[in-house]
N, C-alpha and C positions, 0 to 999 in steps of 0.2 A: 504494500500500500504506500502511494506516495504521501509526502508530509502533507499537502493541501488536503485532501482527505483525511489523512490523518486527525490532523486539527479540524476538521468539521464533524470526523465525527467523535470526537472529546467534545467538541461543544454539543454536538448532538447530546449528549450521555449526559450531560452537564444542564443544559435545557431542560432533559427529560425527566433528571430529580428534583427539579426545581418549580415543573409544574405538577407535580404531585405533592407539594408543599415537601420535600426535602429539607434538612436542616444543617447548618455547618458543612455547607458542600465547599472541601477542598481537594483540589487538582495537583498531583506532583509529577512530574517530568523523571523519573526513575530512570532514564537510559545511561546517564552519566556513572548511576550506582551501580547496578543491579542490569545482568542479562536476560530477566526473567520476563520485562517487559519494558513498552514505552512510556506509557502513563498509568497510574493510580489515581482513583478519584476516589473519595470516601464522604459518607453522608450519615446523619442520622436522621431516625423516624420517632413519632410520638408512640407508635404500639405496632404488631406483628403484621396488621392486615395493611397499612400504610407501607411497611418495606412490602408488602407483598404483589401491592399496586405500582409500587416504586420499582422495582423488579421488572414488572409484566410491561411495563411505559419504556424503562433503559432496554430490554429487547426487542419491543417494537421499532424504535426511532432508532439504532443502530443496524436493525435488519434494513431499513430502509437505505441503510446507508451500503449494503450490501457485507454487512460486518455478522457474521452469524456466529453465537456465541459457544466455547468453543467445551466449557464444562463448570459449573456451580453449583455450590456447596451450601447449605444449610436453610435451602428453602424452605423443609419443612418444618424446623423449630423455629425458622423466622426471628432471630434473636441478633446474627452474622450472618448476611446473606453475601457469595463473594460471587462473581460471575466472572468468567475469564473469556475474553473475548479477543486475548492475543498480544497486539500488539496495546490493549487496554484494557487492564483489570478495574473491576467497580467492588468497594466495599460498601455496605449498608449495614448500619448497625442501629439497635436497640440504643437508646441514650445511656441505659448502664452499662453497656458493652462496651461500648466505645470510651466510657472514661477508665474501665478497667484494662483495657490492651491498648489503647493511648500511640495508633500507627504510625500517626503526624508526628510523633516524638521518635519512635523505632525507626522509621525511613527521614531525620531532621537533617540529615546529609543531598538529599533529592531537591531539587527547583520545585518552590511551588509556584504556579499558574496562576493568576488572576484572570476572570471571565472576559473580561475586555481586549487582553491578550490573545485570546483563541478568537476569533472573531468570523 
């Protein structure tokens, strides 16, 4: 995938938790760290059915983007929901999750994104 697409669709992904009321949606640039992928985007939800809307929306509007997702984890306790779609992994988490494994700190080496930036 080239970067123009690339970047649209992080912003697609980025859009997509966003209109499902997402909360603390940040984007890291991982390729300088880690060879596991290009971006990280991580978000949280008010309860399980909201990541699970938030989920079914970042697959949508990434499929469109012809980005098909490629394996994720924790759909059904809906607590950590992680979708690996490749060259862009999406974390969704529960608001006590997320303060408990605390990613943004674990990958604080990685570029974060601002929305404006991806455009």
């Amino acid at each position: 995938m080239d970067k123009t697409n690339l970047k649209n669709a992080v912003r697609a992904a980025y859009d997509a938790i966003a209109d499902k009321m997402g909360e603390d949606i940040i984007m890291l640039d991982i390729s300088d760290v880690s060879i596991i992928s290009e971006y990280f985007i991580i978000a949280s939800a008010n309860n399980s059915n909201q990541l699970k809307a938030i989920t079914e929306h970042v697959e949508e509007k990434l499929h469109g983007f012809g980005v098909r997702l490629r394996h994720s984890e924790g759909v059904q306790t809906a607590r950590w929901i992680l979708l690996d779609f490749g060259y862009i992994i999406v974390h969704l988490f529960c608001k006590e999750e997320r303060e408990f494994y605390r990613l943004e700190r674990l990958w604080g080496d990685a570029k974060m994104i601002m929305p404006d930036e991806i455009l």
